[in-house]
C-alpha positions in Angstrom: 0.0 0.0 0.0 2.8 2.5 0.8 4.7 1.6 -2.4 1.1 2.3 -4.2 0.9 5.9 -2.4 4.5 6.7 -3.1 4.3 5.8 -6.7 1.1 8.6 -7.0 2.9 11.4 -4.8 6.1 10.7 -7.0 3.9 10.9 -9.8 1.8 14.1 -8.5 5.7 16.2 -8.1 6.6 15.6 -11.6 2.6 16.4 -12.6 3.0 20.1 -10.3 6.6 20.8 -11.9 4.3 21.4 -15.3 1.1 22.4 -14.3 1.9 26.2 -14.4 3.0 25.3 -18.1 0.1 25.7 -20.8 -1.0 21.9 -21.2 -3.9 21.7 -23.6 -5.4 18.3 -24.9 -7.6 18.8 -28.6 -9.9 15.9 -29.7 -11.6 16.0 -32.8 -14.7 14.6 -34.2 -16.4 15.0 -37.7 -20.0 16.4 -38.7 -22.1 16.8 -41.6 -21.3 15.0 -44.9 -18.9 12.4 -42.5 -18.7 11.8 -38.9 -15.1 9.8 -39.1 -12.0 11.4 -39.3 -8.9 9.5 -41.3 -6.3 11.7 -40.2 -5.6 15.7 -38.8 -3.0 18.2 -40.1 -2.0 20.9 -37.5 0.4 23.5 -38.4 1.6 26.2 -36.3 1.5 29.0 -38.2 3.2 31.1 -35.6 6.3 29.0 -35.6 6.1 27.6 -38.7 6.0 23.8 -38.1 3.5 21.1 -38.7 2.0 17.9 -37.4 -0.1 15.3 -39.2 -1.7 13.0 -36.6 -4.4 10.0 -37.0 -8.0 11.0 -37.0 -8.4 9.6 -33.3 -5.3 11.1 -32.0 -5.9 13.2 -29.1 -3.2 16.4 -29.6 -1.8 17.1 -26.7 0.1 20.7 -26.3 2.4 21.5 -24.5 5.1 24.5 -24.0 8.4 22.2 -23.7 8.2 18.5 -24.6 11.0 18.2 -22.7 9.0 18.5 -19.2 6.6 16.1 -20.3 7.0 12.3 -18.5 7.4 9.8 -21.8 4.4 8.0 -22.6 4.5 4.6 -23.6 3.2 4.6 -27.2 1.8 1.4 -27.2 -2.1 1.5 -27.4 -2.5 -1.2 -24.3 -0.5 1.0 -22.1 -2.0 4.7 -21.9 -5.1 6.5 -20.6 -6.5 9.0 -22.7 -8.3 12.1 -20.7 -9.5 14.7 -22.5 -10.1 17.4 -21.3 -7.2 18.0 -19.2 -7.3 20.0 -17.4 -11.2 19.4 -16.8 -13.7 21.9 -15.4 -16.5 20.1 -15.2 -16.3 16.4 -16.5 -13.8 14.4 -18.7 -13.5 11.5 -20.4 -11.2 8.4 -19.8 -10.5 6.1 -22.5 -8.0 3.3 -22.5 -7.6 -0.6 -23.9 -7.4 -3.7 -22.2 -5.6 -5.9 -23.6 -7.4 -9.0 -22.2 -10.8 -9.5 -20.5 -10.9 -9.2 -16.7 -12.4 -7.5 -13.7 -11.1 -4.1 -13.6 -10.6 -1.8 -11.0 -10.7 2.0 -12.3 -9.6 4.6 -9.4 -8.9 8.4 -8.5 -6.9 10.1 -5.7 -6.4 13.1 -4.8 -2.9 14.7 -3.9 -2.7 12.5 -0.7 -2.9 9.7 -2.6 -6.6 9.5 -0.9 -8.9 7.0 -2.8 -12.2 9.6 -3.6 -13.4 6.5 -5.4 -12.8 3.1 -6.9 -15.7 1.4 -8.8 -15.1 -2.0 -10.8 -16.4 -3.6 -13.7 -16.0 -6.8 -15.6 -14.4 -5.3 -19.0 -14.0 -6.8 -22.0 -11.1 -7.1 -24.0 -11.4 -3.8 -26.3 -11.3 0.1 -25.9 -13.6 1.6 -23.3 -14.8 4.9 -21.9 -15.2 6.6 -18.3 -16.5 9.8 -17.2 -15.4 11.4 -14.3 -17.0 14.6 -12.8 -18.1 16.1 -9.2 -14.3 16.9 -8.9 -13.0 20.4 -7.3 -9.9 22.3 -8.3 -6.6 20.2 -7.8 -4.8 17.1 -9.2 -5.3 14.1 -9.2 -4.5 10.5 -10.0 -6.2 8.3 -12.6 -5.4 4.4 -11.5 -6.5 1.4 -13.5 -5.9 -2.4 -12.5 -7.1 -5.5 -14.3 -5.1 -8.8 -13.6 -1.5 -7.8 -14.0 -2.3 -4.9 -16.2 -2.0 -1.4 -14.3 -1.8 1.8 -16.1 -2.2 5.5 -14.7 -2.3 9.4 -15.5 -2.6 12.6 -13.8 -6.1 14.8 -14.1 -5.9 18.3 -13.4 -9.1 19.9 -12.7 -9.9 23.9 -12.4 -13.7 23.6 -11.5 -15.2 24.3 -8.4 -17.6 21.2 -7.8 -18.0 20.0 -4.3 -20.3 17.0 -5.2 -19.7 13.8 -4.5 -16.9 12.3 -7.3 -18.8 10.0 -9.9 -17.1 7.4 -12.1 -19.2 6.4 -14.8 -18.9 3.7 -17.7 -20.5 5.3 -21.4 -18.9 3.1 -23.9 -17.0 -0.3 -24.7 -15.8 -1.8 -28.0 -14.2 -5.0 -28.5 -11.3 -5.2 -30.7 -12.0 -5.5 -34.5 -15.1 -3.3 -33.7 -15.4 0.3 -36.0 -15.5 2.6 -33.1 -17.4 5.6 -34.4 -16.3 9.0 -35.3 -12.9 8.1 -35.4 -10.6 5.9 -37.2 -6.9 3.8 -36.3 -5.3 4.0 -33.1 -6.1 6.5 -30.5 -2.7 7.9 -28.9 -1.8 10.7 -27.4 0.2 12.9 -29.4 2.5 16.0 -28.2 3.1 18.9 -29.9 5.0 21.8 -28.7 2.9 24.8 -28.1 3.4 28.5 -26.9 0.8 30.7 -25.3 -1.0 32.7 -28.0 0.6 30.5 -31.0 -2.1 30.1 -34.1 -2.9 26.7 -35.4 -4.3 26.2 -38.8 -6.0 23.0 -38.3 -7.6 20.6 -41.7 -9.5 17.6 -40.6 -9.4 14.9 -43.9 -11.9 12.3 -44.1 -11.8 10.4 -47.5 -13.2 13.2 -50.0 -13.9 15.6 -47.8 -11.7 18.4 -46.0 -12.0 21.0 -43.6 -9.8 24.1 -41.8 -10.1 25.5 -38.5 -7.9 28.3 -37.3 -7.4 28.3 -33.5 -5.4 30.4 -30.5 -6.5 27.5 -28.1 -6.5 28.2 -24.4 -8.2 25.7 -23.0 -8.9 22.2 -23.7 -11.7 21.2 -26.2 -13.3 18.8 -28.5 -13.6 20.7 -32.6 -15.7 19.3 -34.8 -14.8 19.7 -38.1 -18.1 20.3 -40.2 -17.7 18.2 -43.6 -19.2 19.6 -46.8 -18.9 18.2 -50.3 -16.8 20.3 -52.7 -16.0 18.3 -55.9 -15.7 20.5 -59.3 -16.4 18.9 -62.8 -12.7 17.2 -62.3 -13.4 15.3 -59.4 -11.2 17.5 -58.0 -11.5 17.9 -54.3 -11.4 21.1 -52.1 -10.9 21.5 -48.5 -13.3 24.5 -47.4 -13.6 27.0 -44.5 -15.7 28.9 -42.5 -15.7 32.9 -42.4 -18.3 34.5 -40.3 -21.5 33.2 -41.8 -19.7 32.2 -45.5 -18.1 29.3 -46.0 -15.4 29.0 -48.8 -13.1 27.1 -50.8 -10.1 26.8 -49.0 -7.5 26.6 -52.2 -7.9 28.4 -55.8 -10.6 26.4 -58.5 -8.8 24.4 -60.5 -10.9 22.7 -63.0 -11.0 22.1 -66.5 -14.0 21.2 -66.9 -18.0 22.8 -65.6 -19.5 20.8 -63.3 -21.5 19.0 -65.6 -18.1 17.5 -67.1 -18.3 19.8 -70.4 -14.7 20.7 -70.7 -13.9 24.4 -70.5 -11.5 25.9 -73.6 -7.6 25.8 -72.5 -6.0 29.1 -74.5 -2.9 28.9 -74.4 -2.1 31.5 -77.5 -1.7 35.1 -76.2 -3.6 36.8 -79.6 -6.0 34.3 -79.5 -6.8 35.2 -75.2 -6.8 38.8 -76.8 -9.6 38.4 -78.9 -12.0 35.8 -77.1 -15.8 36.2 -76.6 -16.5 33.2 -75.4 -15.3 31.0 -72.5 -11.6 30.6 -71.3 -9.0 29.5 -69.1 -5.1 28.7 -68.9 -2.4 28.1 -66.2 0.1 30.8 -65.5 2.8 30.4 -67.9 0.8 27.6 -69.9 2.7 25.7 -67.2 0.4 22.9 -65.7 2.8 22.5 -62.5 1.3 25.9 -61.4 -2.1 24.3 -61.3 -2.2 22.5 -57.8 -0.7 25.4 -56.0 -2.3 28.3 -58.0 -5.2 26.7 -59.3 -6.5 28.3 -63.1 -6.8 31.7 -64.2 -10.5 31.7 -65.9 -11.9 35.2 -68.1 -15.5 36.5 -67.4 -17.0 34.7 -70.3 -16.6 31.0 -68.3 -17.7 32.8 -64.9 -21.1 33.9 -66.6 -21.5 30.4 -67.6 -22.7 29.4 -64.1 -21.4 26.4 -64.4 -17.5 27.1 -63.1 -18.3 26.1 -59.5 -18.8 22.2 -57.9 -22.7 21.8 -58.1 -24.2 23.8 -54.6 -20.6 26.4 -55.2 -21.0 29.4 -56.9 -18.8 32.2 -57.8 -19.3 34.8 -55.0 -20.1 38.1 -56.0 -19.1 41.7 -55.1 -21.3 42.1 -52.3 -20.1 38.4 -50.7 -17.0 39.2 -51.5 -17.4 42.2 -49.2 -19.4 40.8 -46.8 -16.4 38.6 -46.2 -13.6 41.6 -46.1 -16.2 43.7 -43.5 -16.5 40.5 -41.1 -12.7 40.9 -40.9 -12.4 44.7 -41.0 -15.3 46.6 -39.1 -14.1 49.7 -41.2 -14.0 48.4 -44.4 -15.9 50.5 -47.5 -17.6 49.5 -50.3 -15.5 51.8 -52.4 -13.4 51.1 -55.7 -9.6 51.1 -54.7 -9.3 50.6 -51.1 -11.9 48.2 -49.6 -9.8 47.5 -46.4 -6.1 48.5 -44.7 -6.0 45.4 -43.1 -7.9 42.2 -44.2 -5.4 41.3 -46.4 -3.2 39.5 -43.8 -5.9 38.2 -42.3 -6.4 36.2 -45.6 -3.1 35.7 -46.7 -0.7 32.2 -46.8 2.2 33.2 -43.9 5.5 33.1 -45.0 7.4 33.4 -48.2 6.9 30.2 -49.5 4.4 31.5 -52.5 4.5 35.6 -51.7 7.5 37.3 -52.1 9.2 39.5 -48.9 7.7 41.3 -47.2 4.6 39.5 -46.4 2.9 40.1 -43.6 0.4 37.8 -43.9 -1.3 35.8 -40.7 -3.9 34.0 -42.5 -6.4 34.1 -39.4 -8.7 32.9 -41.8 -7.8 29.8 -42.9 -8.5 31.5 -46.5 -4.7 30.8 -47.4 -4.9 33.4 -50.6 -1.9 33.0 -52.7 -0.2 35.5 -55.0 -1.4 33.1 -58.4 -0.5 36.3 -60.3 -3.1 37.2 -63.7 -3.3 37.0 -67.6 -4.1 40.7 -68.9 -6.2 41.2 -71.6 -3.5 41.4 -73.9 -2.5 37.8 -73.4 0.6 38.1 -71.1 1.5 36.8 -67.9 2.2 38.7 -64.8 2.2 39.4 -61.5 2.7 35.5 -59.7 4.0 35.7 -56.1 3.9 39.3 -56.0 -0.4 39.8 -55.8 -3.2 37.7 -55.9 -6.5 38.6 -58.1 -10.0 37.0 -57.7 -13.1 37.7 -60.2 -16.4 38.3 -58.4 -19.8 37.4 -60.4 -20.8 40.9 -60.6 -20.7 43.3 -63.6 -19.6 46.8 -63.2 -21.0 47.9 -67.0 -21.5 46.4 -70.2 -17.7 45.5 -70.6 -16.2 45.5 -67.3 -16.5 43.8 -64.2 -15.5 43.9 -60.5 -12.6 41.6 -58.7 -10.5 42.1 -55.8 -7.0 41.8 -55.5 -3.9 41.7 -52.6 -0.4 42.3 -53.1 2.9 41.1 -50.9 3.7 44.1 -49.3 0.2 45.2 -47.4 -2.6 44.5 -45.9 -4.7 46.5 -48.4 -7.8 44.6 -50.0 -8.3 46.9 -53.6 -11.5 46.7 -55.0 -11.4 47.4 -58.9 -13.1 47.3 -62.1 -11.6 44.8 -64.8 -12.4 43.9 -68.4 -13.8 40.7 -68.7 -10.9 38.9 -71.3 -8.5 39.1 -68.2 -7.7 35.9 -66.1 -8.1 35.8 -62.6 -8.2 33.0 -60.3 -11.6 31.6 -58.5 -12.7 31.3 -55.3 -15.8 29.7 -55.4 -18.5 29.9 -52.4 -21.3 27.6 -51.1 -25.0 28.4 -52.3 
């Protein structure tokens, strides 16, 4: 019994050592169009790394990796808890590896039992809630046969009820356990306070991003919604206020009833179209998967450019979109906003040429896919981005919006409608 205590207070030190450290656990789970997720790519867009973790993965961040006790990898030896720290309840998931009476236990920092229920458990993953816990830490103890395992809780509620252990879930191995897919481990990432996270959840076809400053833990769902264009290409799509968008440039060759669309490549003949168009910058079809196609009016009036239930937004989404992220932005040609820009932007230098200040808060990830002018020639890749609305101005000229390296500056303008411009398309 005293070896049992020490083992908990030991454990307890190391746990307080860290617990003034930011320590942040991030489960996911899928809605709409799927509800499992096959994997999770986090990148930090503050530091410039990235993570790709399995779809049940639990991320766990932390400020220094190094302070963190090892966990044993291995699926049979590790107790997910999520949230942690808790406020008011959290979860406790963990696999047996054989069948057996178990014995599933918390203690407080005294290495005081506050209760101990136990439970004939198959062999397979299985699912706890704890809750009626006040602020403090605590130990997570679980015993069946000669299989122990353990992990601290930290909670930063105020309950004073009695502390409830309660059994929701059980699957035996080989069984789909739903909403998630593959292993479920805990997965550190180094995190500091304040640090933004461009999260895309991936589930077969389907792919969605999140940007998040988290402070706390949490569960995000990612909300799954179809975006396939006459290709079968696939797009990964985002939320913006009450818009939700393509995530990456249209890059189709074909309307989204398969019909192809005309690839000019000839600058006279671009010149003197009246009918519908499109081309890669340069005529170079390695710029298509970063910089998706650069499409004249005449194929945007079609209707038909956008995956069926997409459209091409018009002036007034377009601006809806640029006031949600700038309160003072005008509905003015030339300057629409000082700021939104970044806000939208890709980070880095990686596609936009220095400076760019870009902090893509958006998750819109707008990159500088340059423009063919009227005339037929290229310019204007990685130094400014331009993106045709579905609105006309006049009889011959239209509106689009465009962004350049060096500023923050959304310009609103008037175009003529041979040009090609890149696509963002937007959900009906």
């Amino acid at each position: 019994m005293m070896l049992k205590f020490s083992l908990i207070q030991a454990f307890i030190v190391i746990s307080s050592l860290i617990l003034n450290a930011q320590d942040y656990l991030i489960a996911f789970k899928g809605t709409g169009a799927a509800a499992t997720i096959d994997s999770v790519k986090i990148e930090n867009l503050t530091q410039a790394t990235d993570l790709t973790i399995n779809g049940g993965n639990v991320l766990h961040l932390v400020n220094k990796i190094t302070d963190i006790v090892p966990v044993d990898q291995d699926p049979y030896n590790q107790v997910l808890i999520y949230p942690n720290p808790m406020t008011d309840y959290a979860r406790l998931e963990f696999t047996l590896p054989e069948a057996g009476m178990t014995s599933i236990a918390i203690y407080d920092f005294s290495g005081r039992a506050l209760n101990r229920i136990k439970e004939y458990l198959n062999k397979g993953l299985h699912t706890f809630s704890v809750y009626g816990i006040k602020e403090g830490i605590y130990f997570i103890r679980i015993v069946s046969g000669n299989y122990s395992i353990g992990s601290r809780l930290v909670c930063s509620g105020s309950n004073e009820n009695n502390v409830v252990i309660k059994h929701e879930n059980s699957y035996q191995t080989g069984e789909l356990i739903q909403g998630t897919k593959g292993t479920h481990a805990e997965i550190f990432m180094q995190y500091n306070e304040g640090d933004r996270l461009k999260i895309t959840g991936y589930s077969e076809i389907y792919s969605t991003v999140i940007v998040d400053v988290p402070t706390e833990s949490k569960d995000l769902s990612f909300e799954f919604i179809k975006c396939t264009d006459g290709d079968e290409n696939n797009y990964p799509v985002v939320r913006i206020g009450d818009q939700i968008w393509m995530a990456e440039n249209l890059k189709t060759s074909s309307y989204k009833n398969g019909t192809s669309i005309p690839n000019v490549e000839n600058g006279t003949e671009w010149a003197n179209l009246t009918a519908p168009g499109y081309c890669w910058y340069n005529n170079e079809i390695s710029n298509k998967n970063i910089y998706g196609g650069l499409y004249n009016w005449y194929a945007v009036n079609t209707g038909n450019l956008c995956p069926a239930d997409w459209h091409v937004p018009s002036d007034n989404e377009w601006h809806q979109m640029v006031l949600y992220l700038d309160a003072n932005a005008t509905l003015l040609e030339e300057r629409e906003s000082r700021t939104a820009a970044d806000n939208l932007k890709e980070t880095g230098i990686t596609h936009w040429n220095y400076p760019n200040a870009g902090t893509d808060d958006t998750g819109f990830t707008a990159l500088p896919g340059g423009y063919r002018r009227y005339t037929g020639e290229f310019g204007g890749t990685s130094d400014n981005g331009d993106w045709r609305t579905s609105t006309q101005y006049d009889a011959t000229r239209v509106w689009y919006r465009y962004m350049f390296t060096n500023s923050g500056d959304v310009y609103r303008k008037i175009t003529n409608m041979q040009a090609g411009y890149s696509v963002r398309c937007i959900k009906d």
